[in-house]
C-alpha positions as CSV (number, residue, x, y, z in Angstrom):
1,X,70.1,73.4,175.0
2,X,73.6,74.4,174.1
3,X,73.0,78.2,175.7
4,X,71.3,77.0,178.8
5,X,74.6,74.9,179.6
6,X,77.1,78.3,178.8
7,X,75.1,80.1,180.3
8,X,76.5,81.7,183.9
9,X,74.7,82.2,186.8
10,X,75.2,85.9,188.1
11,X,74.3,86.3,192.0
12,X,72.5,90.0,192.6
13,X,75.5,91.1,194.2
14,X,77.6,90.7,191.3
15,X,74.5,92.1,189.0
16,X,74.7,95.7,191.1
17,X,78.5,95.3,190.7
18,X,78.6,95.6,187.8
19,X,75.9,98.3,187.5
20,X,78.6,100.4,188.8
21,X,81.1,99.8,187.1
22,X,79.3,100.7,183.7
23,X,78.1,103.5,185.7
24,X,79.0,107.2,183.7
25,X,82.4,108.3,185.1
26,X,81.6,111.5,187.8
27,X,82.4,114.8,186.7
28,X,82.1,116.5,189.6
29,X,79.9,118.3,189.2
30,X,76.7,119.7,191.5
31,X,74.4,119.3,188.6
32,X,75.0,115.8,187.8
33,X,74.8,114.8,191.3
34,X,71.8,116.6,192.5
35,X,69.9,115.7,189.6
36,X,71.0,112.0,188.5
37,X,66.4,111.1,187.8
38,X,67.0,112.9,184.4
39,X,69.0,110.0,182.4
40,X,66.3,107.5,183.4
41,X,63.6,106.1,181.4
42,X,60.4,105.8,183.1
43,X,60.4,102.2,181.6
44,X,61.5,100.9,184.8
45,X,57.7,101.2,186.2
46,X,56.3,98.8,184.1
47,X,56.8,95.9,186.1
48,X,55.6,96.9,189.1
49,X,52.0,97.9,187.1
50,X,51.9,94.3,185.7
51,X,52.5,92.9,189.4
52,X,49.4,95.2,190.2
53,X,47.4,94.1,187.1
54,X,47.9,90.5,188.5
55,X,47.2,91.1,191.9
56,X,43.7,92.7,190.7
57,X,43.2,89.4,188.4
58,X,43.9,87.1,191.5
59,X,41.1,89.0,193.6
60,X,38.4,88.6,191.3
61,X,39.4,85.1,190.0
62,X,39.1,84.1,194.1
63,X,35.4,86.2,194.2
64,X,34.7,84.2,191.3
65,X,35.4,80.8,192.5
66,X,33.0,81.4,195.2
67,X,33.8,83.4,197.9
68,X,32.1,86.2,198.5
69,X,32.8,89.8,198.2
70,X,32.7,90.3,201.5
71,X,36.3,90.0,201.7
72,X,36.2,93.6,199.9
73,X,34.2,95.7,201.9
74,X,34.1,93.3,205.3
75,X,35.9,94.3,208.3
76,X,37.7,91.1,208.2
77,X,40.4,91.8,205.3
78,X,40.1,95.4,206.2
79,X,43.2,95.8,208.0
80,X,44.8,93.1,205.8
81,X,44.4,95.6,203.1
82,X,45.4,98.6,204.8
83,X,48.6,97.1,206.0
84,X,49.4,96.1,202.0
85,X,48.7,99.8,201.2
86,X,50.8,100.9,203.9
87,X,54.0,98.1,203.0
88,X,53.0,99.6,198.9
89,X,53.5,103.1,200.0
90,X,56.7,102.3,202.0
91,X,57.8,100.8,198.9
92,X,57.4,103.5,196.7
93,X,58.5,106.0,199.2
94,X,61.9,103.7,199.3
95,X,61.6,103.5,195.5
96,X,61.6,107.8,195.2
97,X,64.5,107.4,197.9
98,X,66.6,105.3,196.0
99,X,66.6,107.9,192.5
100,X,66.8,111.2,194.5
101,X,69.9,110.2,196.0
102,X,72.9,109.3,194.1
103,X,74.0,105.6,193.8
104,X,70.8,104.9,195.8
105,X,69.6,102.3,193.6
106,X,72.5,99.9,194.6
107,X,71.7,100.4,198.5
108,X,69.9,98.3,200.6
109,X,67.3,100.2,202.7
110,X,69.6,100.7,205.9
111,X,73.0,101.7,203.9
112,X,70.0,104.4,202.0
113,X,68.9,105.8,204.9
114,X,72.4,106.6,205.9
115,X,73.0,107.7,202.5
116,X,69.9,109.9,202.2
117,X,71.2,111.5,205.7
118,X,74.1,112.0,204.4
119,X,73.1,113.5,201.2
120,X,70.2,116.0,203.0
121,X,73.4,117.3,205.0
122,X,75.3,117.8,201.7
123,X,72.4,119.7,200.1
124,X,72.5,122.1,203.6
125,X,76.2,123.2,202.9
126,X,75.6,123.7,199.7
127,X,72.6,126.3,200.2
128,X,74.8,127.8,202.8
129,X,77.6,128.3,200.8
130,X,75.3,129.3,198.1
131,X,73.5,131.9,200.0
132,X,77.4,133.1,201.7
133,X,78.1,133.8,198.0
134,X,74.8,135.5,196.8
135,X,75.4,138.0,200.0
136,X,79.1,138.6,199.5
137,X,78.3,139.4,195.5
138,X,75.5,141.6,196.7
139,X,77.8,143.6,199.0
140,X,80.2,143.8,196.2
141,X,77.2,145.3,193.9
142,X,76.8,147.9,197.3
143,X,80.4,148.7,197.2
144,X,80.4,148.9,193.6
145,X,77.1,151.6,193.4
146,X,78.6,153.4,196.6
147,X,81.6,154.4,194.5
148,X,80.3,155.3,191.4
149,X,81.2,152.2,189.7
């Protein structure tokens, strides 16, 4: 009883706050920023399988209660189930979104699409500054072999 009255409510703003401010200090460099997915655990995922477990467990308690199974394989809850899948596979396309780019996770979905632009461009400048360096080293390696060196 004691805990429950000490304890302090934390709004979600506050919780992603302070997500990143406990958040590893950037080195600046490329590599940690283009690949920030390997730190994670893949723990994260389980509740999302227990909300499918029980969504499963829901359908066949209704079937069982009486109701037919029609609503599987009728045309009635057909596009009822299609538009889940499709809201399911926005969600996990949002989900991929959020660990590819960096700091994603603490975005809503409109701030992440800007982010995720902003990051594609980014990774663009980088591959042409990469590829200006691979030709300029290879037309040092021409220079070098035309000499004798």
């Amino acid at each position: 009883m004691e805990d429950a009255e000490t304890q302090i409510a934390i709004s979600t703003y506050q919780k992603r706050e302070l997500r990143k401010t406990h958040q590893k200090p950037h080195m600046g460099n490329a590599i940690n920023d283009s690949l920030p997915h390997l730190g994670r655990r893949r723990s994260r995922r389980k509740p999302r399988d227990f909300v499918k477990i029980h969504r499963k467990n829901a359908k066949r308690s209704n079937n069982s209660n009486g109701n037919s199974s029609s609503n599987i394989s009728g045309s009635g809850s057909g596009a009822g189930a299609g538009e889940e899948d499709e809201k399911e596979e926005v969600e996990r396309k949002i989900q991929a979104l959020q660990r590819i780019v960096p700091g994603g996770e603490s975005l809503g979905v409109d701030k992440l699409f800007e982010e995720t632009a902003g990051y594609i461009m980014a990774l663009q400048c980088q591959l042409k500054a990469m590829r200006t360096l691979a030709s300029f080293f290879e037309g040092l390696e021409k220079e070098k072999r035309k000499f004798g060196g």
